[in-house]
mmCIF file of the protein (N, C-alpha, C, O) and its ligand, coordinates in Angstrom:
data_MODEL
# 
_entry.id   MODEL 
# 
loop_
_entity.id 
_entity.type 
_entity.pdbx_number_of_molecules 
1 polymer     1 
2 non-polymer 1 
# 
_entity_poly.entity_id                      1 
_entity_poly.type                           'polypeptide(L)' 
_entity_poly.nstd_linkage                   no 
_entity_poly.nstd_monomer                   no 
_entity_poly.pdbx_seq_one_letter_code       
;(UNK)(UNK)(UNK)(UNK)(UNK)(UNK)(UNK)(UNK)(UNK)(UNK)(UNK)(UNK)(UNK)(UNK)(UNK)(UNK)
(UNK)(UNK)(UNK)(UNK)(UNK)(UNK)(UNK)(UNK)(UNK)(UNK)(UNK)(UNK)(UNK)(UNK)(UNK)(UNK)
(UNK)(UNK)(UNK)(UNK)(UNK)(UNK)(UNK)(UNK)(UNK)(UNK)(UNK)(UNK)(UNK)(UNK)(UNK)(UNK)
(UNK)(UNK)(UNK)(UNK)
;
_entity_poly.pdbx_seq_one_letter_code_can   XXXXXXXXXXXXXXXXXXXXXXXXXXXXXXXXXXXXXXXXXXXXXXXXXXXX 
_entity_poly.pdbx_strand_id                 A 
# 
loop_
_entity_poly_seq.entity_id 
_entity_poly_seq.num 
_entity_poly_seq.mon_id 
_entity_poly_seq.hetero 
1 1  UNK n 
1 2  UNK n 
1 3  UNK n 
1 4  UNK n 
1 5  UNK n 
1 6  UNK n 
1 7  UNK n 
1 8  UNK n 
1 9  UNK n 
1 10 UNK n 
1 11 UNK n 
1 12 UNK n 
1 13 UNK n 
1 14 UNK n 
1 15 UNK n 
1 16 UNK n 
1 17 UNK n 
1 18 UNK n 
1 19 UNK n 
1 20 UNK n 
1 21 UNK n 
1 22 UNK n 
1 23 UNK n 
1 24 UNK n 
1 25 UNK n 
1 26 UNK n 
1 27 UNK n 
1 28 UNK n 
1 29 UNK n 
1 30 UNK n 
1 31 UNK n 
1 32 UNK n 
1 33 UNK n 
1 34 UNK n 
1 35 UNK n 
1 36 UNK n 
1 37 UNK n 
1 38 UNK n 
1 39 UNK n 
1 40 UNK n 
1 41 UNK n 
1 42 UNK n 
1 43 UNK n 
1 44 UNK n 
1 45 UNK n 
1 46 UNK n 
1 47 UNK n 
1 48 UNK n 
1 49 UNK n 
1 50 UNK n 
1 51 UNK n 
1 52 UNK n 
# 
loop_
_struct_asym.id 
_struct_asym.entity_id 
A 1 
B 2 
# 
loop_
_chem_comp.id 
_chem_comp.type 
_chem_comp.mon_nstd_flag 
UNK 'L-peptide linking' . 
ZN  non-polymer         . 
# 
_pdbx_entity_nonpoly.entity_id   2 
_pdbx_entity_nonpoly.name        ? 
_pdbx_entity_nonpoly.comp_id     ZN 
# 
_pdbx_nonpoly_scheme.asym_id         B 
_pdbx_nonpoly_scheme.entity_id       2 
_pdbx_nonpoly_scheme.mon_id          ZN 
_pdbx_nonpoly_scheme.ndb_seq_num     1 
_pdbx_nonpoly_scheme.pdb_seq_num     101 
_pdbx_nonpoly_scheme.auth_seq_num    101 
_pdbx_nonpoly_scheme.pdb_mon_id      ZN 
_pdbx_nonpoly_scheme.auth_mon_id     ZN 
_pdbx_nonpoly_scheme.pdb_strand_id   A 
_pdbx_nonpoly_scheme.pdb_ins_code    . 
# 
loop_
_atom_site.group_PDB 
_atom_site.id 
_atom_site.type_symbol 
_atom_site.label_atom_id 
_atom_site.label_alt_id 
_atom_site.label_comp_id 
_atom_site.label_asym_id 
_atom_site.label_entity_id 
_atom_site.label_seq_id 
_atom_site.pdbx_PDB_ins_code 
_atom_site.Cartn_x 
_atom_site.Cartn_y 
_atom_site.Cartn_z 
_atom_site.occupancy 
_atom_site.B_iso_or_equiv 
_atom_site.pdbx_formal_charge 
_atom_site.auth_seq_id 
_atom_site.auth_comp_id 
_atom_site.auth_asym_id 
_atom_site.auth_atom_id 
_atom_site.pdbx_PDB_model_num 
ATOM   1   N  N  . UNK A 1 1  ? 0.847  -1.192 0.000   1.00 0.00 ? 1   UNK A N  1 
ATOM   2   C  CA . UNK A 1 1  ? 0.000  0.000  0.000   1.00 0.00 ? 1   UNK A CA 1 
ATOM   3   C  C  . UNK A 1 1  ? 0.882  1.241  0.000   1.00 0.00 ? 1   UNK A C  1 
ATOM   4   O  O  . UNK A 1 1  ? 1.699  1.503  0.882   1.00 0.00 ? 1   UNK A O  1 
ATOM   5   N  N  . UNK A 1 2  ? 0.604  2.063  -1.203  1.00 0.00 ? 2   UNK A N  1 
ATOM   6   C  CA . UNK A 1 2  ? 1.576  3.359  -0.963  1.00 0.00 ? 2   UNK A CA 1 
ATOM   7   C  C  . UNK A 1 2  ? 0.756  4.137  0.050   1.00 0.00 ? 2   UNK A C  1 
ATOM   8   O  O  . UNK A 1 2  ? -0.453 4.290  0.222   1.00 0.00 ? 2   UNK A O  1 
ATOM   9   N  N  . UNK A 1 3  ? 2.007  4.633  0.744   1.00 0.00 ? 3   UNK A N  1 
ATOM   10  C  CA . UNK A 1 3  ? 1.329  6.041  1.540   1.00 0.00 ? 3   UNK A CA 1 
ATOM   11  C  C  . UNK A 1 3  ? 2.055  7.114  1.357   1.00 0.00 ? 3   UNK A C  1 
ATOM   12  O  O  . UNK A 1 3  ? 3.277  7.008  1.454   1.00 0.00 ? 3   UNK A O  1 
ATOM   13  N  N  . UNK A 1 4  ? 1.641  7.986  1.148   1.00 0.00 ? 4   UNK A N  1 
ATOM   14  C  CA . UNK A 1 4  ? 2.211  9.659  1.070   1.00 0.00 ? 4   UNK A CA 1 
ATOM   15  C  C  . UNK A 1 4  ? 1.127  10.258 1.017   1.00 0.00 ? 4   UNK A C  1 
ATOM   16  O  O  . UNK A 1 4  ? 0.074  9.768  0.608   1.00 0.00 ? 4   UNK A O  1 
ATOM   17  N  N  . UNK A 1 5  ? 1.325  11.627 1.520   1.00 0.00 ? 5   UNK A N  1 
ATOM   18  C  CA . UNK A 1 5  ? 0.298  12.651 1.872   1.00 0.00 ? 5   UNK A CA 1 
ATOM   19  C  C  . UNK A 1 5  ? 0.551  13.892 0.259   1.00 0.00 ? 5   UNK A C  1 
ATOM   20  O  O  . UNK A 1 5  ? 1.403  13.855 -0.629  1.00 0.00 ? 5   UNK A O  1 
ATOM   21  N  N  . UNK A 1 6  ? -0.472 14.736 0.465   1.00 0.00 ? 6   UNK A N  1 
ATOM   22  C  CA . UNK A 1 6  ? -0.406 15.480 -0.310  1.00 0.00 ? 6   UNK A CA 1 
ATOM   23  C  C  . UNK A 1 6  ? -0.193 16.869 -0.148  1.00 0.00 ? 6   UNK A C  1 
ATOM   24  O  O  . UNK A 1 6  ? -1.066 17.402 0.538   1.00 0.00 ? 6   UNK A O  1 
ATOM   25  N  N  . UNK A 1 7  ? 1.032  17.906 -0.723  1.00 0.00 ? 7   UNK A N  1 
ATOM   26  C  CA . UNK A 1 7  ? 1.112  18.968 -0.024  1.00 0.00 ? 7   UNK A CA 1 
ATOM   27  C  C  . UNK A 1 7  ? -0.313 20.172 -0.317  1.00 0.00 ? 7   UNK A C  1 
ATOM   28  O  O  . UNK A 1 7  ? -0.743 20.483 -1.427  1.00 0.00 ? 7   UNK A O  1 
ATOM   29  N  N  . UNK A 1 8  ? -0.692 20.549 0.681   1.00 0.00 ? 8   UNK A N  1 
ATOM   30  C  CA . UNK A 1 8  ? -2.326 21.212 0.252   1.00 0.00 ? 8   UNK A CA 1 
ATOM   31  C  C  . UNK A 1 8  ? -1.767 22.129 -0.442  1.00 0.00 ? 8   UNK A C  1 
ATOM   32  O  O  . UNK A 1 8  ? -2.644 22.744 -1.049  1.00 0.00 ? 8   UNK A O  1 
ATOM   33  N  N  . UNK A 1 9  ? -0.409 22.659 -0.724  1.00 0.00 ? 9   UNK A N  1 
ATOM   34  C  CA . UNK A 1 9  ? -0.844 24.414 -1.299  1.00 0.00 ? 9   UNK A CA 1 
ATOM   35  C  C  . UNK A 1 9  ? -0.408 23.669 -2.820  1.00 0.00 ? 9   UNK A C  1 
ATOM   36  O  O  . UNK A 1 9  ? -1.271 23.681 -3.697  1.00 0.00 ? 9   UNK A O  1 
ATOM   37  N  N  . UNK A 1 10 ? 0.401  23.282 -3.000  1.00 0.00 ? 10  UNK A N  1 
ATOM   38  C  CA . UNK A 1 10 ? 0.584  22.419 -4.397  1.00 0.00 ? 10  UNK A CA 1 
ATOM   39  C  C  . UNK A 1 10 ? 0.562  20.944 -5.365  1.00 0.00 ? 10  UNK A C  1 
ATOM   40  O  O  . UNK A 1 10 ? 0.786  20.476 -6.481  1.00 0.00 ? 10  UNK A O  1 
ATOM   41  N  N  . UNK A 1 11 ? 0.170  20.686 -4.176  1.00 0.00 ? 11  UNK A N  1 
ATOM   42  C  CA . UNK A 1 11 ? -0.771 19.043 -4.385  1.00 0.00 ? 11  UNK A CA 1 
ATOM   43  C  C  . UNK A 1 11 ? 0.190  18.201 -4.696  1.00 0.00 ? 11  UNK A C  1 
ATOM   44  O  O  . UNK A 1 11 ? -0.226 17.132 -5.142  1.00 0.00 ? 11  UNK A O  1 
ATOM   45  N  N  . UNK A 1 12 ? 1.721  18.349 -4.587  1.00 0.00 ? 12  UNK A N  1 
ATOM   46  C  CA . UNK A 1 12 ? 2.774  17.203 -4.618  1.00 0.00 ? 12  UNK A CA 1 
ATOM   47  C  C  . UNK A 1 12 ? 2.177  16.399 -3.955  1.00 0.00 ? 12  UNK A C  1 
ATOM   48  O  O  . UNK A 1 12 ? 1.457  16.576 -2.972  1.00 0.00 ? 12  UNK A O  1 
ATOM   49  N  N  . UNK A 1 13 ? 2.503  15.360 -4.553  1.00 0.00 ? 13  UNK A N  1 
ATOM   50  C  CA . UNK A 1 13 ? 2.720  13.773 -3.089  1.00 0.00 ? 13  UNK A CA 1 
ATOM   51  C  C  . UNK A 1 13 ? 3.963  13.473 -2.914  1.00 0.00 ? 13  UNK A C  1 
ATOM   52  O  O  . UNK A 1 13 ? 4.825  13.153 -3.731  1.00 0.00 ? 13  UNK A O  1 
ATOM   53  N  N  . UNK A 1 14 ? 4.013  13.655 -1.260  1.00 0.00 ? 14  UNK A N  1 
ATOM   54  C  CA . UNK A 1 14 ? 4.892  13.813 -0.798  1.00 0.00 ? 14  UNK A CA 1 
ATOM   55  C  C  . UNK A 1 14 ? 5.061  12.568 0.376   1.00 0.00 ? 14  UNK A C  1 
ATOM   56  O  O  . UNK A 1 14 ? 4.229  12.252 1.226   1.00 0.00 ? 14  UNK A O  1 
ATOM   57  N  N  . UNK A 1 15 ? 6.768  11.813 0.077   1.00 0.00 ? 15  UNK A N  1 
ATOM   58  C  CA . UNK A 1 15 ? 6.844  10.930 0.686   1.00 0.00 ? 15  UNK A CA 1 
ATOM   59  C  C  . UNK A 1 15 ? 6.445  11.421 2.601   1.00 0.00 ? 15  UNK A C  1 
ATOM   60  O  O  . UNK A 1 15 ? 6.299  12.563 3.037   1.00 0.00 ? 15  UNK A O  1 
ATOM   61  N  N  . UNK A 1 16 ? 6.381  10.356 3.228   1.00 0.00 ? 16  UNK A N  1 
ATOM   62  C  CA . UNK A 1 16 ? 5.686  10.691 5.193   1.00 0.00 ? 16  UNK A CA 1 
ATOM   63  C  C  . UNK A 1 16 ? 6.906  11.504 5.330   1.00 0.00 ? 16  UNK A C  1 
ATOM   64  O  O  . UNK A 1 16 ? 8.011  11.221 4.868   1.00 0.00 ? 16  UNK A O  1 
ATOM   65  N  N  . UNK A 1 17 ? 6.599  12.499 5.984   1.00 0.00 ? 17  UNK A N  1 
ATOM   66  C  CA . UNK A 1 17 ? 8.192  13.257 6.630   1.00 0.00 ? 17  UNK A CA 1 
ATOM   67  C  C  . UNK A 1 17 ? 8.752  14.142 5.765   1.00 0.00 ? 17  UNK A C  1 
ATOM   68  O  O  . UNK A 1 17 ? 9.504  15.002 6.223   1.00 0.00 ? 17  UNK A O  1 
ATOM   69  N  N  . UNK A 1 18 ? 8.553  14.098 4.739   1.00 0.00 ? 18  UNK A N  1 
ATOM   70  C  CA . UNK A 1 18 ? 8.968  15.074 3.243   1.00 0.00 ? 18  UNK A CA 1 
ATOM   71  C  C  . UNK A 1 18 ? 8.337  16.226 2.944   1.00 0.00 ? 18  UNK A C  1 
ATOM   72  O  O  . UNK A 1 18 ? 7.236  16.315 2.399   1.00 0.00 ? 18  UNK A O  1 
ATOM   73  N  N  . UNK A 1 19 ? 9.059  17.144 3.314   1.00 0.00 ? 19  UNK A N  1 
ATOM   74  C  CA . UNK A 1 19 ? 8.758  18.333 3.290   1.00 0.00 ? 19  UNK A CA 1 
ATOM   75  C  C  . UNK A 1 19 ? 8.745  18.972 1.709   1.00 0.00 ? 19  UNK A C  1 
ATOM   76  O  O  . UNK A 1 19 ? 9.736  19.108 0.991   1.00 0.00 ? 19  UNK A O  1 
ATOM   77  N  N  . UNK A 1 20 ? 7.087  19.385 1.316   1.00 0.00 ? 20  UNK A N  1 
ATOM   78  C  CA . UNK A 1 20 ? 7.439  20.448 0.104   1.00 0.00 ? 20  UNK A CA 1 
ATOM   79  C  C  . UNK A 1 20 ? 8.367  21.494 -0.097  1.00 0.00 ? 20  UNK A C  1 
ATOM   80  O  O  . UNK A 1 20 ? 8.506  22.319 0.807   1.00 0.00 ? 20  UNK A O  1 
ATOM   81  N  N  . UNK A 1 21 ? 9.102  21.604 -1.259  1.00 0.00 ? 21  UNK A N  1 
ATOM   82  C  CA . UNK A 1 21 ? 9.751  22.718 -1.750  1.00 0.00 ? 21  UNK A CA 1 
ATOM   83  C  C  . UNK A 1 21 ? 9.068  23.377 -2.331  1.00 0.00 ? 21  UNK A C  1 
ATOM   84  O  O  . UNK A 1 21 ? 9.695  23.965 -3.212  1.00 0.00 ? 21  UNK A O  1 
ATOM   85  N  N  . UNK A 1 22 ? 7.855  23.657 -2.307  1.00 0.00 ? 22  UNK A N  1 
ATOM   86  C  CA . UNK A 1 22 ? 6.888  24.667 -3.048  1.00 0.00 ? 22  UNK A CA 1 
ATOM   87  C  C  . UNK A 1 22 ? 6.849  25.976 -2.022  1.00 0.00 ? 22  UNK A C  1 
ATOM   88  O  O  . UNK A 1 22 ? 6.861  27.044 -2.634  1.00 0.00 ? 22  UNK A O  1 
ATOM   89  N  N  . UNK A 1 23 ? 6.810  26.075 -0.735  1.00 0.00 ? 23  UNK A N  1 
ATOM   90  C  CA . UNK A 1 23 ? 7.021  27.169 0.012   1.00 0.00 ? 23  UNK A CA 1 
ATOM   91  C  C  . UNK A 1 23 ? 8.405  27.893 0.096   1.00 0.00 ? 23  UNK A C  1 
ATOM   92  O  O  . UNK A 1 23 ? 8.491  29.115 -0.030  1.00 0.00 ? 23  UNK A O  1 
ATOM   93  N  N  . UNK A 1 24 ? 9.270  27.243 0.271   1.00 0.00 ? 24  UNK A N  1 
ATOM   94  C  CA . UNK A 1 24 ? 10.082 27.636 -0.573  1.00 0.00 ? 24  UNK A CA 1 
ATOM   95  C  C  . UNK A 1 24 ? 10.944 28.131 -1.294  1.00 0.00 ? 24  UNK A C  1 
ATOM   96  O  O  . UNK A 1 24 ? 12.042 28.676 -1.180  1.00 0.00 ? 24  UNK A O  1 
ATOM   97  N  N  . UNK A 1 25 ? 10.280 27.856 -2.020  1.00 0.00 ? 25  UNK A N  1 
ATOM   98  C  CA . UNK A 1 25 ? 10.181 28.343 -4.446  1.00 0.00 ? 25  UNK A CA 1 
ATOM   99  C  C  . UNK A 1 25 ? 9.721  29.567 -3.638  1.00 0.00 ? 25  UNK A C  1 
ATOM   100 O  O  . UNK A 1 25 ? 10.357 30.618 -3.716  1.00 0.00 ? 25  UNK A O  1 
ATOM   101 N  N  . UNK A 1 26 ? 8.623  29.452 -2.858  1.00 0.00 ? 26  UNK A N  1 
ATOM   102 C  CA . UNK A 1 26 ? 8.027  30.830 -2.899  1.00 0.00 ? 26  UNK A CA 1 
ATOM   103 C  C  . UNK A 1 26 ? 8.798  31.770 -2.195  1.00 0.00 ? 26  UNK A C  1 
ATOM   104 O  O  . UNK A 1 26 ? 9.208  32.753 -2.813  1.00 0.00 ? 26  UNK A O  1 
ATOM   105 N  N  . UNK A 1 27 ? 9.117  31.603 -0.770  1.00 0.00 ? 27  UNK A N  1 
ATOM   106 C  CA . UNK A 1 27 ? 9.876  32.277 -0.471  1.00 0.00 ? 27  UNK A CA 1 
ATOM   107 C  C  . UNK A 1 27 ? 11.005 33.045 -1.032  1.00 0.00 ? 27  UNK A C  1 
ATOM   108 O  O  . UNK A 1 27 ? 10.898 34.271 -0.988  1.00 0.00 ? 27  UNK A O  1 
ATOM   109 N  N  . UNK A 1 28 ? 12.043 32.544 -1.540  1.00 0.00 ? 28  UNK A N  1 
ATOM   110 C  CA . UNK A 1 28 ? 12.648 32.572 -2.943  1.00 0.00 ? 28  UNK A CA 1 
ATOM   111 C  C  . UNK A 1 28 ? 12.188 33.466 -3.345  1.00 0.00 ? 28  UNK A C  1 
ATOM   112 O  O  . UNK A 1 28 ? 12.637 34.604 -3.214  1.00 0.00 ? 28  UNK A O  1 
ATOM   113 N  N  . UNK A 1 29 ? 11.270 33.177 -3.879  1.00 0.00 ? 29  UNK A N  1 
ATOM   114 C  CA . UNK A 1 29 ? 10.760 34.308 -5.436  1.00 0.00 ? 29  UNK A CA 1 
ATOM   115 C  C  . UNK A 1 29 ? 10.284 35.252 -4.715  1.00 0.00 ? 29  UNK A C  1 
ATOM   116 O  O  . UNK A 1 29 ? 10.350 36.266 -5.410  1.00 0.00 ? 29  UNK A O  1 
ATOM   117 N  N  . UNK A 1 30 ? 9.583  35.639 -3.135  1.00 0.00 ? 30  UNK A N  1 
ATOM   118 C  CA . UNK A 1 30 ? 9.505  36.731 -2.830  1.00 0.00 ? 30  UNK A CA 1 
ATOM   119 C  C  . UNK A 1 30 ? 10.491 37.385 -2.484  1.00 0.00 ? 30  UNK A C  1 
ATOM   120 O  O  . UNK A 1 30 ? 10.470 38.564 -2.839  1.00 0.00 ? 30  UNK A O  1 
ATOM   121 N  N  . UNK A 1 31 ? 11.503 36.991 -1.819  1.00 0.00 ? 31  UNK A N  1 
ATOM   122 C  CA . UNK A 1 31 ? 12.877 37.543 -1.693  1.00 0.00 ? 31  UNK A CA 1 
ATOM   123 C  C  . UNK A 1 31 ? 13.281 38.469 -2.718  1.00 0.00 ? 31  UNK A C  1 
ATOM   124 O  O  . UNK A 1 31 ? 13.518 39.669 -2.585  1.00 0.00 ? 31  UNK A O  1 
ATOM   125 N  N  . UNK A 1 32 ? 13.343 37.544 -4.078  1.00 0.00 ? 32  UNK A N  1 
ATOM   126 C  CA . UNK A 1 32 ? 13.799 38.078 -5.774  1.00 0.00 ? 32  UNK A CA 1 
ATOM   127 C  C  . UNK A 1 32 ? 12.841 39.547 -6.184  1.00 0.00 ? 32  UNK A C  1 
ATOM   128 O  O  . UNK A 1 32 ? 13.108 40.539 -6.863  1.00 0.00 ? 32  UNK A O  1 
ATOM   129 N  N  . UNK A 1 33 ? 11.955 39.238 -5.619  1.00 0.00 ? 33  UNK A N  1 
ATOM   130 C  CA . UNK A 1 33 ? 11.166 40.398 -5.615  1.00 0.00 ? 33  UNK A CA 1 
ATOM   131 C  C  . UNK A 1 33 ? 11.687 41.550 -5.258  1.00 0.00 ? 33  UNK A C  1 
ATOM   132 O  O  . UNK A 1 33 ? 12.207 42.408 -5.971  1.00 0.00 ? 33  UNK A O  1 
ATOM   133 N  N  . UNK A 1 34 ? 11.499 41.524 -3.942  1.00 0.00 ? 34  UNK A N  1 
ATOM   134 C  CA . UNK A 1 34 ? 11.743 42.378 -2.897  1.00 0.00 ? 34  UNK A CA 1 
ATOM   135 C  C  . UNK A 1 34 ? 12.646 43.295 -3.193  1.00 0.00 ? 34  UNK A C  1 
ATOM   136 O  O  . UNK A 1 34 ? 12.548 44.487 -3.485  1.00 0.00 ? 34  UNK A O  1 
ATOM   137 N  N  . UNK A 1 35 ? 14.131 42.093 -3.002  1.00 0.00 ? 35  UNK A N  1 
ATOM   138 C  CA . UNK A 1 35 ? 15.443 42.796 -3.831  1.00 0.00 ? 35  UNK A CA 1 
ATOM   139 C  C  . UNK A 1 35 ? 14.976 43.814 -5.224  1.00 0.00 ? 35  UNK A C  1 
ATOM   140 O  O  . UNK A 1 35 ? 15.465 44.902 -5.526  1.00 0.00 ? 35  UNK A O  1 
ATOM   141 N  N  . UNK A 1 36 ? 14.061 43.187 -5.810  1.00 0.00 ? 36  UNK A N  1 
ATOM   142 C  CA . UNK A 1 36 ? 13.735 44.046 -7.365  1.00 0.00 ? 36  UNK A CA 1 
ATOM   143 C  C  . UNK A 1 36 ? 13.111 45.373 -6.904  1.00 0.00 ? 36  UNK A C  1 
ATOM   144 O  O  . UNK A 1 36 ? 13.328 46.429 -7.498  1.00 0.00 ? 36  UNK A O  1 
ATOM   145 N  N  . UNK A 1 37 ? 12.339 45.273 -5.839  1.00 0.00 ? 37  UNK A N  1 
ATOM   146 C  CA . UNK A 1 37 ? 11.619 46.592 -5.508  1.00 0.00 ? 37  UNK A CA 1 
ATOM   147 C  C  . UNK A 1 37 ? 12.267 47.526 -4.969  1.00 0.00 ? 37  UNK A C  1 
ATOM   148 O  O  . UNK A 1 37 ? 11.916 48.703 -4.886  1.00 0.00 ? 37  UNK A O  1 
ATOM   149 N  N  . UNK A 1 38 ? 13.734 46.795 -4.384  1.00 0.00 ? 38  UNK A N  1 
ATOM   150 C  CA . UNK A 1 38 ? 14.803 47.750 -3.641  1.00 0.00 ? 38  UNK A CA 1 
ATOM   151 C  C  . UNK A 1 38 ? 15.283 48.477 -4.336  1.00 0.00 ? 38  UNK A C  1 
ATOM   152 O  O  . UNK A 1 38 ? 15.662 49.588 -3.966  1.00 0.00 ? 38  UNK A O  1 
ATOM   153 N  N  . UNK A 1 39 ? 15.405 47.984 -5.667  1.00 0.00 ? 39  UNK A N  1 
ATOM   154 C  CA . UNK A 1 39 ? 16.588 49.062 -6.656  1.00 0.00 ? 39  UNK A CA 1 
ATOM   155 C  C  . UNK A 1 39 ? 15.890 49.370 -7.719  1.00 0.00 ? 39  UNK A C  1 
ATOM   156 O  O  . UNK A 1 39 ? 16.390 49.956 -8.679  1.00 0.00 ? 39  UNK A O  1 
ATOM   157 N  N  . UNK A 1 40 ? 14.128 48.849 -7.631  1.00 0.00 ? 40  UNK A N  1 
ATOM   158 C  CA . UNK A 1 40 ? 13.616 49.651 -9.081  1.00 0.00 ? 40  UNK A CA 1 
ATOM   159 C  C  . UNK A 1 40 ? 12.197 50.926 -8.043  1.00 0.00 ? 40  UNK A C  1 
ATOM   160 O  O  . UNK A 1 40 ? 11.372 50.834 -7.134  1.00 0.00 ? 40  UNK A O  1 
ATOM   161 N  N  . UNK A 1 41 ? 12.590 51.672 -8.734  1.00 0.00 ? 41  UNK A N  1 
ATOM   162 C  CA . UNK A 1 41 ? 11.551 52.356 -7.948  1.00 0.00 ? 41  UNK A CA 1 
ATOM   163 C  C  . UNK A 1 41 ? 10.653 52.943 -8.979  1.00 0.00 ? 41  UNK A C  1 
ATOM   164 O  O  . UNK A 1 41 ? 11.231 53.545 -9.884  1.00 0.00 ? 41  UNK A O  1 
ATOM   165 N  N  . UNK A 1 42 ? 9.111  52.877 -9.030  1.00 0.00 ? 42  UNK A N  1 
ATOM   166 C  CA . UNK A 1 42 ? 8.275  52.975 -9.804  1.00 0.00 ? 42  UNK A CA 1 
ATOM   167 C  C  . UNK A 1 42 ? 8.024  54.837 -9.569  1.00 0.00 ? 42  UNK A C  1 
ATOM   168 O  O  . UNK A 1 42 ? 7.889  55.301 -8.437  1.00 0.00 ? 42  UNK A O  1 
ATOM   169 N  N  . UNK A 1 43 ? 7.995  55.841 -11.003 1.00 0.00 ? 43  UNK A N  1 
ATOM   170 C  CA . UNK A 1 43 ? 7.646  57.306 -10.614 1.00 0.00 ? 43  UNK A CA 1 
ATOM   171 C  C  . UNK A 1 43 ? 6.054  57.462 -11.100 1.00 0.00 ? 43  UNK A C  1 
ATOM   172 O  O  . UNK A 1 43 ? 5.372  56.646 -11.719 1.00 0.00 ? 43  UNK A O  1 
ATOM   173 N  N  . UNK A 1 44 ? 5.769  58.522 -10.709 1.00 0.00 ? 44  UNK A N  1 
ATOM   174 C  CA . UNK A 1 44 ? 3.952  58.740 -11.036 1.00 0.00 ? 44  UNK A CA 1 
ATOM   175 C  C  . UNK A 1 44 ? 3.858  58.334 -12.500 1.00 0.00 ? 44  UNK A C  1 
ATOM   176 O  O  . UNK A 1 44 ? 3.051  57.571 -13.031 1.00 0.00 ? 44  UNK A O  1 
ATOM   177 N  N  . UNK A 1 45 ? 4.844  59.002 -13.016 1.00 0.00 ? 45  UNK A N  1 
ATOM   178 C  CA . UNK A 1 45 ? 4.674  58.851 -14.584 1.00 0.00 ? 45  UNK A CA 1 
ATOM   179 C  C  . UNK A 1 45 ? 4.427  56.832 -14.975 1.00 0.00 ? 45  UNK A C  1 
ATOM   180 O  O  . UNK A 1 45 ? 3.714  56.318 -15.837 1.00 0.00 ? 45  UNK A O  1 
ATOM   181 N  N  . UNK A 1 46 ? 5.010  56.403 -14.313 1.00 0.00 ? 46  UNK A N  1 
ATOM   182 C  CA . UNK A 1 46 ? 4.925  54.905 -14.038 1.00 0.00 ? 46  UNK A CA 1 
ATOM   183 C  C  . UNK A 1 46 ? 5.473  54.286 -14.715 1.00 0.00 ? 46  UNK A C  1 
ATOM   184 O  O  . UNK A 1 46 ? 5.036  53.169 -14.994 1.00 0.00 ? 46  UNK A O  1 
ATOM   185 N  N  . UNK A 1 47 ? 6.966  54.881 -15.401 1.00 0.00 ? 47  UNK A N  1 
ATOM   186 C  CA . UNK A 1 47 ? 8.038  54.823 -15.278 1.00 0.00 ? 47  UNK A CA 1 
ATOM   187 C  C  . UNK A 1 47 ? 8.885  54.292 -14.507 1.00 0.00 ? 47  UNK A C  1 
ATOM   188 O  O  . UNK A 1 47 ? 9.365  55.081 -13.692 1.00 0.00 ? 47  UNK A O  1 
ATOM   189 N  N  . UNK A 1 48 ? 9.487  52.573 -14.423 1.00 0.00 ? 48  UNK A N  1 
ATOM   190 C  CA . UNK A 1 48 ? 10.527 52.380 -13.553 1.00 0.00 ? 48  UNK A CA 1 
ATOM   191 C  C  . UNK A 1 48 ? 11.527 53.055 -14.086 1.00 0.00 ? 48  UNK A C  1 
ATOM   192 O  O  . UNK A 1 48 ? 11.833 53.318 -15.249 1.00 0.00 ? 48  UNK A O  1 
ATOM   193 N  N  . UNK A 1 49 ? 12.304 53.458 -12.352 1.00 0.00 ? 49  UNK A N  1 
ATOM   194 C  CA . UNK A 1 49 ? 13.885 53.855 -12.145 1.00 0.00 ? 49  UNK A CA 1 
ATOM   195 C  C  . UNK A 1 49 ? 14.545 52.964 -11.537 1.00 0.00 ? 49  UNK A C  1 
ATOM   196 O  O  . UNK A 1 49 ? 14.190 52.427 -10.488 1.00 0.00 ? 49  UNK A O  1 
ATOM   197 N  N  . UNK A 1 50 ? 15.769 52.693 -12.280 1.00 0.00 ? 50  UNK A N  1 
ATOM   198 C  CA . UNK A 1 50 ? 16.575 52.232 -11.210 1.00 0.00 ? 50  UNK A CA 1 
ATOM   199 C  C  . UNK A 1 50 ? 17.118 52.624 -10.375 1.00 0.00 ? 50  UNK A C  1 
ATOM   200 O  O  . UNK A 1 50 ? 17.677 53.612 -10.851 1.00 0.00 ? 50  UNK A O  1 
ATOM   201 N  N  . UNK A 1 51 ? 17.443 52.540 -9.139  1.00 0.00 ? 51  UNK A N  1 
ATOM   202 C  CA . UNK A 1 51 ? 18.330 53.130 -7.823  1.00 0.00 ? 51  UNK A CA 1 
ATOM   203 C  C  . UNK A 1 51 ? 19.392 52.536 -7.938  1.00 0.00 ? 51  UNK A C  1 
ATOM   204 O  O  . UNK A 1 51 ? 19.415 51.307 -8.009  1.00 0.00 ? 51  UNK A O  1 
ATOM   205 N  N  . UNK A 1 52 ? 20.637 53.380 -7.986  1.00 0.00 ? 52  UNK A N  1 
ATOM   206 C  CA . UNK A 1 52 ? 21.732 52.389 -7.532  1.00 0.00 ? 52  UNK A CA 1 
ATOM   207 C  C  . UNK A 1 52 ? 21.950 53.155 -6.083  1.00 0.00 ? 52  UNK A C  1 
ATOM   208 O  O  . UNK A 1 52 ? 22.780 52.730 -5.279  1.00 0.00 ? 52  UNK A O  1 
HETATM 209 ZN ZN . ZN  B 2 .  ? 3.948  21.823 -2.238  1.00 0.00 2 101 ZN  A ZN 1 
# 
């Protein structure tokens, strides 16, 4: 009988004890963000700038 559970936010099946890498990915990519929002800064005109 297989058993593994399923991760709820991305529906891997995931061996007992096996933690998704889908949170993460996400984390990650909000990080990548973040950093992007640090050095691009959006003007009214809505126009990105970069900051150095
Ligand atoms: Zn997942």
């Amino acid at each position: 009988m297989a058993y593994y559970h399923i991760c709820p936010k991305c529906g891997a099946h995931l061996d007992p004890g096996e933690k998704c890498d889908c949170r993460e990915k996400e984390e990650k990519f909000r990080k990548q963000e973040e950093e992007i929002r640090k050095v691009i800064r959006t003007e009214r005109s809505g126009q990105m700038v970069l900051v150095l």
